[in-house]
C-alpha positions as CSV (number, residue, x, y, z in Angstrom):
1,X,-3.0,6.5,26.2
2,X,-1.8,9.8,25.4
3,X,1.8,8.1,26.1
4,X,1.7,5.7,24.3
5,X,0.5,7.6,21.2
6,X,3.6,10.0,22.0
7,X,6.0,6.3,22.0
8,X,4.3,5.4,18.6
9,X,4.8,9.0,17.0
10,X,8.1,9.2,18.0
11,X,9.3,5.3,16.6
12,X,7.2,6.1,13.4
13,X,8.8,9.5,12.9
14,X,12.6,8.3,13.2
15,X,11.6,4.9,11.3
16,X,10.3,7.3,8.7
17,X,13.4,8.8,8.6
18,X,15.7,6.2,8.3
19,X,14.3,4.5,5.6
20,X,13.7,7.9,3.7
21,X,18.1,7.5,4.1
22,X,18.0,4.3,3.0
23,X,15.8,4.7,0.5
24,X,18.0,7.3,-1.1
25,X,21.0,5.7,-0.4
26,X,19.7,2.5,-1.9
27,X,19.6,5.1,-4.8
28,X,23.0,6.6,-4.8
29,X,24.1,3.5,-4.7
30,X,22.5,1.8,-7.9
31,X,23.4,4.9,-10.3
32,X,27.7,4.6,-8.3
33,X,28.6,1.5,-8.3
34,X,26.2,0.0,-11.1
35,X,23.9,-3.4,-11.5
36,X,26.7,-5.8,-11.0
37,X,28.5,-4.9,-8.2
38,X,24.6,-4.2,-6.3
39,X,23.4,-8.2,-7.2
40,X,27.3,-9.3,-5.7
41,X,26.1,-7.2,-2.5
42,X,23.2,-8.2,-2.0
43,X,24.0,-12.0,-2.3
44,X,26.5,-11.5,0.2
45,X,24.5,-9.8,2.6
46,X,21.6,-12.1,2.6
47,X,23.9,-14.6,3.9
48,X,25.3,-12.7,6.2
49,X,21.4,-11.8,7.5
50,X,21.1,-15.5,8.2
51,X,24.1,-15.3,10.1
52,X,22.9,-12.3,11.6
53,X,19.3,-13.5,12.8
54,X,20.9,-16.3,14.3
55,X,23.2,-14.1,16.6
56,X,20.9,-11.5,17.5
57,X,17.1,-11.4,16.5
58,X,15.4,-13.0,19.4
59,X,17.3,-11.7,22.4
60,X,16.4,-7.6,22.4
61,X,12.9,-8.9,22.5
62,X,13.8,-11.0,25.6
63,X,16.2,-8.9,26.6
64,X,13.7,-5.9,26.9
65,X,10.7,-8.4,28.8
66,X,13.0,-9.5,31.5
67,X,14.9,-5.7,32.1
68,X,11.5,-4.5,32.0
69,X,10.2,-7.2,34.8
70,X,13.4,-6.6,36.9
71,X,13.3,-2.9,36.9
72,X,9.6,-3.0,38.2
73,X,11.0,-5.2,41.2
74,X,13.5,-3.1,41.9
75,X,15.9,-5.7,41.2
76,X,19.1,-3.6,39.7
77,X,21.6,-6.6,40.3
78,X,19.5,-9.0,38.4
79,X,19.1,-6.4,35.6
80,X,22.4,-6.0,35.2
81,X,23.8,-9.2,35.7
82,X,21.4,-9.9,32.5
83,X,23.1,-7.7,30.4
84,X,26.0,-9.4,31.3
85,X,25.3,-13.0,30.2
86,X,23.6,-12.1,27.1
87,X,26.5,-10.2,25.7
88,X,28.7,-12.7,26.7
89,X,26.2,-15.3,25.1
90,X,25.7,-13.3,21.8
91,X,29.4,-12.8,21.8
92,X,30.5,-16.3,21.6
93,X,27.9,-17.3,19.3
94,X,28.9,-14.5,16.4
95,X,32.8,-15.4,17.3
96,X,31.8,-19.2,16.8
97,X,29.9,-18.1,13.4
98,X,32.4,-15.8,12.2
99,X,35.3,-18.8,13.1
100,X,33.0,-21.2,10.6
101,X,32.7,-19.3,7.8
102,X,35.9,-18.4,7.6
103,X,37.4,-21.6,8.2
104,X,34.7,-23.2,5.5
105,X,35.2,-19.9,3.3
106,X,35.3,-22.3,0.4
107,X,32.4,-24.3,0.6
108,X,30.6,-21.1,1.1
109,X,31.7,-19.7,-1.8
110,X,30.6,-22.5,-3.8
111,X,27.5,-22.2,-3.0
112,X,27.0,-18.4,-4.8
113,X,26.8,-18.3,-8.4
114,X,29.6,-15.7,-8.5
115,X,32.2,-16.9,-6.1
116,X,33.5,-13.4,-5.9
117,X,30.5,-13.2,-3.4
118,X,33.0,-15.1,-0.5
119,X,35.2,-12.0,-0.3
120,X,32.4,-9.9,0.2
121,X,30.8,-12.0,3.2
122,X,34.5,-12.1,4.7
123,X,34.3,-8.2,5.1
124,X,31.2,-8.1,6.5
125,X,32.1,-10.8,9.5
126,X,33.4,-8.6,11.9
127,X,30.2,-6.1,12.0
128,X,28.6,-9.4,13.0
129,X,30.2,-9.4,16.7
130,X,29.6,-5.5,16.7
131,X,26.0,-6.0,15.7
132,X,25.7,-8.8,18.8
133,X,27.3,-6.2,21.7
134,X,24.6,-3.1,19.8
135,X,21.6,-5.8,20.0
136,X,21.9,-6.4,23.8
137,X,22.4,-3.2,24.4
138,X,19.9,-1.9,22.2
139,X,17.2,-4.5,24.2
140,X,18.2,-3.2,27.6
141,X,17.8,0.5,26.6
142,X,14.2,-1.2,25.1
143,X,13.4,-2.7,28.5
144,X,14.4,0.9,30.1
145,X,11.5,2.4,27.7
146,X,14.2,4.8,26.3
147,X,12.8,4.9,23.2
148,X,14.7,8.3,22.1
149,X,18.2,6.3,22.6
150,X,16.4,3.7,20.8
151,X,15.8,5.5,17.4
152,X,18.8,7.7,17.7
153,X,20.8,4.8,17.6
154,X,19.6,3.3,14.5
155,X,19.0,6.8,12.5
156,X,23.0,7.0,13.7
157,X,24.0,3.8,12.2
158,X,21.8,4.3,9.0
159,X,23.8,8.2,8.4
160,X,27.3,7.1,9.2
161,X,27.0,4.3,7.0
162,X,26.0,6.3,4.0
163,X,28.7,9.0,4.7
164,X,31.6,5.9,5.4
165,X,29.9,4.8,2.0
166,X,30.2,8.2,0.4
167,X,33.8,8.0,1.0
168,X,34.6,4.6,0.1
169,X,33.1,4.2,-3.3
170,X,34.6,5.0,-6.7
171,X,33.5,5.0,-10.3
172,X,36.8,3.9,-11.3
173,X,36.5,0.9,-9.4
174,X,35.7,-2.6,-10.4
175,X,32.6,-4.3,-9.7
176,X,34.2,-6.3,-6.8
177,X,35.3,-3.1,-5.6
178,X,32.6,-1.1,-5.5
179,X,30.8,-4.4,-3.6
180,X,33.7,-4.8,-1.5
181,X,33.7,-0.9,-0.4
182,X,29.7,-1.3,0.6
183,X,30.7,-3.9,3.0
184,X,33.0,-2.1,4.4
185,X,31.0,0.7,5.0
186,X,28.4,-1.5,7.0
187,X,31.2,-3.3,9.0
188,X,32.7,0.7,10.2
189,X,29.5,1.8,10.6
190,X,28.2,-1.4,13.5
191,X,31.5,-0.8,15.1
192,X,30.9,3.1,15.7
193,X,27.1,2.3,16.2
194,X,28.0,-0.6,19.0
195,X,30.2,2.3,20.3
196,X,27.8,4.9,20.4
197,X,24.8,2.5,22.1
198,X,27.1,1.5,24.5
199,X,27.4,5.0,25.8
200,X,23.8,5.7,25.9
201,X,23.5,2.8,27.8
202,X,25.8,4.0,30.5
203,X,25.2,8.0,30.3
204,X,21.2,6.8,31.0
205,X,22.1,5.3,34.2
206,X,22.7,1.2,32.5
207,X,24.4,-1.1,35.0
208,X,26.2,-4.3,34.8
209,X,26.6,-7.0,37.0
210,X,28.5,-10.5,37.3
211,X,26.8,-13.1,35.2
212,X,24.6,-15.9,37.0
213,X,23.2,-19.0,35.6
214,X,19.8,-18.3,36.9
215,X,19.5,-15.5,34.1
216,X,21.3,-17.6,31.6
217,X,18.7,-20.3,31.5
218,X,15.6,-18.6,31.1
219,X,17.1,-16.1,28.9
220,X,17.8,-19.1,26.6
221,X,15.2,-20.5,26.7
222,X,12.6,-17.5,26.2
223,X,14.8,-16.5,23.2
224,X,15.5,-19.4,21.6
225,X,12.0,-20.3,19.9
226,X,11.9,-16.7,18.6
227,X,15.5,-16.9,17.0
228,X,14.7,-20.2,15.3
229,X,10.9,-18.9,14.0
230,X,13.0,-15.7,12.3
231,X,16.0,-17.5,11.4
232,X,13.8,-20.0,9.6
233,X,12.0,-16.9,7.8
234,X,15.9,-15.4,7.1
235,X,16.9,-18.2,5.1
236,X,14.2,-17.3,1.9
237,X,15.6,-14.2,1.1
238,X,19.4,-15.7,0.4
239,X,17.8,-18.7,-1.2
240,X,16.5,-16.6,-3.5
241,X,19.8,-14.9,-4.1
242,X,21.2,-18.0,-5.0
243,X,18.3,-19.6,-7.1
244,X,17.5,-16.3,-9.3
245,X,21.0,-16.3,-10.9
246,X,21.5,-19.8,-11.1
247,X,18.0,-20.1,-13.1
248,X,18.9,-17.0,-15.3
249,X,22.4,-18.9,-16.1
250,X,20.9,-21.8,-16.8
251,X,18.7,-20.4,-19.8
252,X,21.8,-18.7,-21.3
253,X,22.5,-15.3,-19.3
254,X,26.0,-15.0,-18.3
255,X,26.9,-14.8,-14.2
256,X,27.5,-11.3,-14.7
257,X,24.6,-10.4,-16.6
258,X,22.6,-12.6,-14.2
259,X,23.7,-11.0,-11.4
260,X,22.9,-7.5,-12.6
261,X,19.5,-8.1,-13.4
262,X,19.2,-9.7,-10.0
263,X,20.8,-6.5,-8.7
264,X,18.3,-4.4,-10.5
265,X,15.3,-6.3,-9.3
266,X,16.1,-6.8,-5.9
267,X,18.5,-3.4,-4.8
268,X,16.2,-1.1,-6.9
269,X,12.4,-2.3,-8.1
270,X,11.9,-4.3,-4.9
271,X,12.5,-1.3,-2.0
272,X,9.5,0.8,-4.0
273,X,7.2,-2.0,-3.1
274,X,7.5,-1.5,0.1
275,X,6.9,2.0,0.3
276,X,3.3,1.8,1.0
277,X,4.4,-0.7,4.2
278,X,5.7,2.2,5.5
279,X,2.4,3.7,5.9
280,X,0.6,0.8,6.8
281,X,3.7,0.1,9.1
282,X,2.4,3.0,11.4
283,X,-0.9,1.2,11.8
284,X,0.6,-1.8,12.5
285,X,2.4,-0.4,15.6
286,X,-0.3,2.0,16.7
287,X,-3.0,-1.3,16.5
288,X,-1.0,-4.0,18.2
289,X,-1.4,-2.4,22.0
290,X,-4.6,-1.0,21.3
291,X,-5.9,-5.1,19.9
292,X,-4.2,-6.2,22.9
293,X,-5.9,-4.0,25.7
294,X,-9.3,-4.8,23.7
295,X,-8.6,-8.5,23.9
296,X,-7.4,-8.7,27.8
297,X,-10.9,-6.8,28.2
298,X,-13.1,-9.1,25.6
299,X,-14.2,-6.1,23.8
300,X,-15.4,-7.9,20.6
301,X,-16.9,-5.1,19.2
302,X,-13.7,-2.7,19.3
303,X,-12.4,-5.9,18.2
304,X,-14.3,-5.9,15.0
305,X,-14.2,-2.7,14.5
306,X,-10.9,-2.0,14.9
307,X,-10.0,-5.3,12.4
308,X,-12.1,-3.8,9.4
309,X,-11.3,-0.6,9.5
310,X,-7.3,-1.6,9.6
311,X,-8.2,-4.0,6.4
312,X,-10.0,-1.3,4.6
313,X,-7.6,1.0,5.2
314,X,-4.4,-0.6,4.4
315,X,-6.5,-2.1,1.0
316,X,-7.2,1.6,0.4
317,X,-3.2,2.4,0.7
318,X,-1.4,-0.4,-1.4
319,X,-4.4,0.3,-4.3
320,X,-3.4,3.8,-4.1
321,X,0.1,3.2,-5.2
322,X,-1.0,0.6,-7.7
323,X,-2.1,3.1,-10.3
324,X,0.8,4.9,-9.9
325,X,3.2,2.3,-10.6
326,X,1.1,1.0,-13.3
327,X,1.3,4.3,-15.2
328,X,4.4,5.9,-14.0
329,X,6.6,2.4,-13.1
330,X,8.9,3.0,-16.3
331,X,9.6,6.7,-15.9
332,X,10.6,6.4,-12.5
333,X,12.7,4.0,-13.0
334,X,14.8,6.2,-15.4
335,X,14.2,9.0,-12.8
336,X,15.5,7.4,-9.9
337,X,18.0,4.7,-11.5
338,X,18.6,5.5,-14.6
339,X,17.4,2.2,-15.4
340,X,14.8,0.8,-17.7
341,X,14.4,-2.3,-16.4
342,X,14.0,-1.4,-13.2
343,X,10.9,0.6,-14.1
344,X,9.5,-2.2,-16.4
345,X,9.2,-4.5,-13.5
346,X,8.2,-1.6,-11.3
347,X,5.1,-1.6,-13.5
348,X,4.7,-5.2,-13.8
349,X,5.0,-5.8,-10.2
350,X,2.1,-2.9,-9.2
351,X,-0.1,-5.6,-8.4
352,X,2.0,-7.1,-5.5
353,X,1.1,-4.2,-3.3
354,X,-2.3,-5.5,-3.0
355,X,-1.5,-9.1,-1.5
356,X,1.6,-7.6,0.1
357,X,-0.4,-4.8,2.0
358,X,-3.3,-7.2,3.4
359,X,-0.4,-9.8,4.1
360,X,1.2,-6.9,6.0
361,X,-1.6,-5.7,8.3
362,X,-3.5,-9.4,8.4
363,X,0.5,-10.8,10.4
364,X,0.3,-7.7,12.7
365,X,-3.3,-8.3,13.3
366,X,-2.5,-12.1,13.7
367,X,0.2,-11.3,16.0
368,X,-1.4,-8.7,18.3
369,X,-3.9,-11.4,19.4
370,X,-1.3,-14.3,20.2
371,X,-0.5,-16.0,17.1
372,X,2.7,-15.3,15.9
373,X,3.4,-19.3,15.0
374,X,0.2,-19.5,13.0
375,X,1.0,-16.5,11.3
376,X,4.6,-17.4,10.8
377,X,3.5,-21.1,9.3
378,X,1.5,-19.1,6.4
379,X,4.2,-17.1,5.8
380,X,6.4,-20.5,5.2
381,X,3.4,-22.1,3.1
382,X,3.2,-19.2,0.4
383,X,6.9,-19.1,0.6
384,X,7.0,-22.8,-0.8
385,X,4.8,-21.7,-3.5
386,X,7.4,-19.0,-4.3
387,X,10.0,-21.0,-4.8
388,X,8.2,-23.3,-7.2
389,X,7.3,-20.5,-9.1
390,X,10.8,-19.0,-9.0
391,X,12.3,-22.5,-10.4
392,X,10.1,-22.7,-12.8
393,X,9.3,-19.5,-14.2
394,X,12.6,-17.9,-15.3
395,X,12.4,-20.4,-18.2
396,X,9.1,-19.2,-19.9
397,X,9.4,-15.3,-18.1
398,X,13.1,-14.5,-17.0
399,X,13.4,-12.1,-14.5
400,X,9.5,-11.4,-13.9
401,X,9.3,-14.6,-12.1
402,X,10.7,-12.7,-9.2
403,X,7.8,-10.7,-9.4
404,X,5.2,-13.3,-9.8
405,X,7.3,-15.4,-7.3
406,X,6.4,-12.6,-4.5
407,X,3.0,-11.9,-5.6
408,X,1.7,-15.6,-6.0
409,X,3.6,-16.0,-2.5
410,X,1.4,-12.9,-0.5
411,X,-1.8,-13.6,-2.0
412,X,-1.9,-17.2,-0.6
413,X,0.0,-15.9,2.9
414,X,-3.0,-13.2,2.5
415,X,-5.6,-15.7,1.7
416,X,-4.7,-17.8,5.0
417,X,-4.4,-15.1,7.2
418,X,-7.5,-14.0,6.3
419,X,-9.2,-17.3,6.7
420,X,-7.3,-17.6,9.9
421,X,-8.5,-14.6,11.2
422,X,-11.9,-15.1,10.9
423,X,-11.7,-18.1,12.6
424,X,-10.2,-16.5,15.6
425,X,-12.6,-13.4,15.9
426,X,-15.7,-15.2,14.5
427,X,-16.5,-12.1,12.5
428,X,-16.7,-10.9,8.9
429,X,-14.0,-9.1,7.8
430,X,-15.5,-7.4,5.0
431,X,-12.7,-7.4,2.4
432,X,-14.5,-8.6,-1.0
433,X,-16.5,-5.6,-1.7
434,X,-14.3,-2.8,-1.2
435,X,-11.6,-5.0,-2.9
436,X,-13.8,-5.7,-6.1
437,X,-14.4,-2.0,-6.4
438,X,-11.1,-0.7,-5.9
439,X,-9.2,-3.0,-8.4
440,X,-12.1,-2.1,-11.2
441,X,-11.5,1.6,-10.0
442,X,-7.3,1.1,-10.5
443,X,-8.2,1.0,-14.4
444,X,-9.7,4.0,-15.1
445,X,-7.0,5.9,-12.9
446,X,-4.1,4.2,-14.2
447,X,-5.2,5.3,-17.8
448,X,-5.3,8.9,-16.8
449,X,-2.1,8.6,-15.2
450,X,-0.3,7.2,-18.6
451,X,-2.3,9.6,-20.7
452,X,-1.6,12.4,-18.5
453,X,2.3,11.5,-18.1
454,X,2.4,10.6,-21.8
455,X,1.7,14.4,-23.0
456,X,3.3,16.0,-20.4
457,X,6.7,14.4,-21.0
458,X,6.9,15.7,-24.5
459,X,7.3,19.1,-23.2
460,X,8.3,19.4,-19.4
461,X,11.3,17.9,-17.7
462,X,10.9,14.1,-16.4
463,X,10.8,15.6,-12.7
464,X,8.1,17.1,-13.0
465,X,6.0,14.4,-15.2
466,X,6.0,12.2,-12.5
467,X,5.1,15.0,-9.8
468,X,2.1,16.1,-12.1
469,X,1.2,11.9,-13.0
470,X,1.5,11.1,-9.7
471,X,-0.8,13.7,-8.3
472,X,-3.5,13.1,-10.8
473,X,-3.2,9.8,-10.3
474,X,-3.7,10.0,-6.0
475,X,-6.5,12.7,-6.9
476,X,-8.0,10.6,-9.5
477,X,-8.3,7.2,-7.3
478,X,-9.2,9.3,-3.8
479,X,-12.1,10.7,-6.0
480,X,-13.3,7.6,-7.8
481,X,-13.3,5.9,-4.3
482,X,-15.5,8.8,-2.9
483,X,-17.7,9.3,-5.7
484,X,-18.5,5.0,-5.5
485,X,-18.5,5.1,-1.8
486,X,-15.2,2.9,-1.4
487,X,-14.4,5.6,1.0
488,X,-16.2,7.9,3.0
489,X,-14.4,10.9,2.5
490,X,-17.5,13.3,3.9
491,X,-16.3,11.2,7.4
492,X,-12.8,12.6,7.4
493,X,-13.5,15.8,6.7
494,X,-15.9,15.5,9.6
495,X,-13.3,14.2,11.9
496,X,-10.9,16.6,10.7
497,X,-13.2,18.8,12.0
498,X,-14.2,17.6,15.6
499,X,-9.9,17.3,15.6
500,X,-9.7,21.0,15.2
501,X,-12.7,22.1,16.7
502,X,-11.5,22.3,20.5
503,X,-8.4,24.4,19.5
504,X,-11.1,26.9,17.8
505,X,-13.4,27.1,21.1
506,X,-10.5,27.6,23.2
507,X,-9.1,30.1,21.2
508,X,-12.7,32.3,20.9
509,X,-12.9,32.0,24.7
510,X,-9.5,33.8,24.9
511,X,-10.7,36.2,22.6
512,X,-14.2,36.6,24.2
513,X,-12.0,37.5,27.7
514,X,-9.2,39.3,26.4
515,X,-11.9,41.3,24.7
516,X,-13.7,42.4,28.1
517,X,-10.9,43.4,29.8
518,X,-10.1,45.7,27.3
């Protein structure tokens, strides 16, 4: 146990990290190389994600299982004649992708709204073989439990991307330019990150060995279903790149203005809504061994435990950020961006965090007792609901259909996890009442915060406005939730305690002895 605590800290602390980088970065970038030139990215890369997922998302997994399996049997031949047909097999596959695009470069670029988006997804081809050689690798050093080289390897990729990035980017650059020079950055950065995985798989002892079909087949065939589940799930993000602009075209924005507001809501309002999935995140990966050790042994009451506690909990998070959004959303945006609009739907879109954290911790839950297809299938469902909505809506709402697209789209993938989990644990879960009290408990907090943030901005830098809003805010929430019995906070202290406790005795008893020998 107490290893696998250590694995957890360690992957949450370097995943913390690297998307604190990107996070900034994502940052940088907005206030360099501007609104345009973000949206042309972005378009770009979510087609090249497809691309991506096809090539490389189901075989680590796989990859790691069977290393894993061969290593306990002492089989080193087998292990590395493994590595050798998958990166032969990944290989092919992202030459044979990269070969179409470019050959059919023009029908591609006719389906983006800005066909400038084709010269974009041309740069960013070649990272596509480097990121198939660093995905077997990255699975074998997986199936080796060298989770250090694990999370070194992507922390490496996410730094040397934002320093190739520094480099490359100008402000006297055009929009293409600046788009063009963010791609590159990517594409050097997978080919020094292949590099450097590659020799952490060989200074840790990796082997190779000649490829055999008896690995090919199974390896196939164990990967495949996962890499058509996620590949299916890959295609709604660069759907939405290409439906958002279209729709804001067709009710009289210009491509270019439509792609910078699509640049402003997806490369800088939609990254803060995720922040409080990086929180909940940590759960997720702590609970999914710990659900399935309770589940091989039937324990149904750590079961149910563990389920409400991990709903409650993550509730408690996302409505924690939701009053902080609501009354700070617009000066952050300034803050961070230097972008209005960014902050305006940043406030409009507080709301999401609800769905989107119970959506979050429901699929790990889901997953962790053997239903990844049943969770993926309600994923797809309140996707189709989102793309309604985001046909639809830009008419009568313009850009907030985004928002309301992604909101309306968790709460029903929310609502059927929910529903589905029950079924499968035959317990309550528990969710209405702490839910009902914490959204009625959001209002008052989210007035203090505006209030609060509204005087204080009148006569103290904007830095520190949204330091002092968004501690009274966090203060303001934990204490309503306390004082209404939402959460127990008398219980943490207690634990806090008990955590501490032994530490204390220990350290009297050394006391107590050191004191009579002297």
């Amino acid at each position: 146990m107490k290893s696998l605590f250590k694995t957890v800290a360690l992957i949450t602390f370097f995943s913390a990290l690297t998307r604190v980088a990107g996070f900034f970065f994502r940052i940088y970038l907005s206030r360099s190389i501007g609104a345009e030139s973000l949206g042309m990215y972005q378009v770009a890369f979510s087609v090249f994600m497809v691309l991506l997922t096809i090539v490389s998302s189901g075989l680590p997994l796989i990859i790691s299982r069977m290393s894993a399996g061969f290593r306990a049997k002492h089989e080193g031949k087998k292990e590395g004649s493994l590595i050798s047909v998958a990166l032969i097999f990944s290989l092919v596959l992202s030459l044979i992708l990269c070969f179409v695009v470019f050959i059919f470069k023009n029908l591609f670029a006719k389906l983006f709204t800005d066909e400038r988006c084709i010269e974009i997804l041309i740069v960013l081809l070649p990272s596509l073989a480097c990121s198939a050689v660093y995905s077997v690798f990255r699975g074998a050093l997986w199936g080796q439990n060298n989770y250090f080289a694990l999370c070194v390897s992507e922390l490496y990729e996410q730094v040397v991307r934002i320093f190739i990035c520094v480099l490359l980017i100008g402000g006297t650059f055009s929009a293409i330019e600046n788009a063009t020079s963010v791609a590159w950055s990517l594409t050097i950065a997978c080919v020094l990150s292949m590099l450097f995985v590659i020799l952490l798989f060989f200074f840790y002892g990796g082997k190779m060995s000649k490829p055999t079909k008896q690995i090919f087949v199974p390896l196939i065939k164990q990967s495949t279903p996962i890499t058509g589940i996620r590949v299916a799930g890959s295609f709604i993000q660069p759907l939405i790149a290409l439906i958002i602009p279209a729709r804001l075209s067709a009710i009289g924005y210009t491509s270019s203005q439509a792609m910078s507001i699509y640049g402003v809501a997806v490369g800088m309002t939609v990254p803060l809504l995720f922040v409080p999935t990086t929180i909940i995140g940590s759960l997720s990966t702590a609970l999914i061994p710990d659900m399935s050790a309770a589940l091989a042994q039937n324990d149904k009451a750590h079961i149910e435990r563990r389920v409400r506690s991990s709903i409650t909990f993550s509730l408690f998070i996302s409505c924690l950020f939701v009053p902080v959004y609501l009354g700070l959303g617009e000066m952050a945006g300034l803050f961070l961006y230097d972008n209005a609009l960014s902050g305006t739907l940043l406030s409009a879109s507080a709301w999401v965090l609800i769905p989107l954290g119970i959506t979050n911790i429901t699929s790990s839950l889901l997953n962790s007792l053997g239903m990844e297809v049943k969770s993926f299938i309600n994923f797809i469902v309140g996707g189709l609901f989102m793309f309604i909505a985001l046909w639809f809506l830009p008419s009568l709402i313009g850009i907030n259909a985004l928002v309301y697209g992604m909101g309306i789209s968790y709460l029903i993938t929310a609502v059927l996890n929910c529903i589905m989990l029950k079924r499968k644990t035959k317990i309550s879960l528990g969710i209405l009442k702490p839910l009902c009290k914490m959204l009625l408990l959001i209002v008052p907090s989210a007035a203090l915060t505006s209030f609060i943030a509204g005087i204080c901005g009148q006569f103290i830098p904007l830095f520190f406005t949204l330091a002092i809003g968004g501690v009274v805010s966090v203060v303001s929430f934990v204490l309503l939730c306390g004082v209404f019995n939402v959460v127990d906070i008398h219980s943490f202290i207690v634990m806090a305690k008990q955590r501490f406790k032994p530490k204390n005795v220990k350290m009297l008893k050394l006391k107590r002895i050191f004191s009579k020998k002297h």
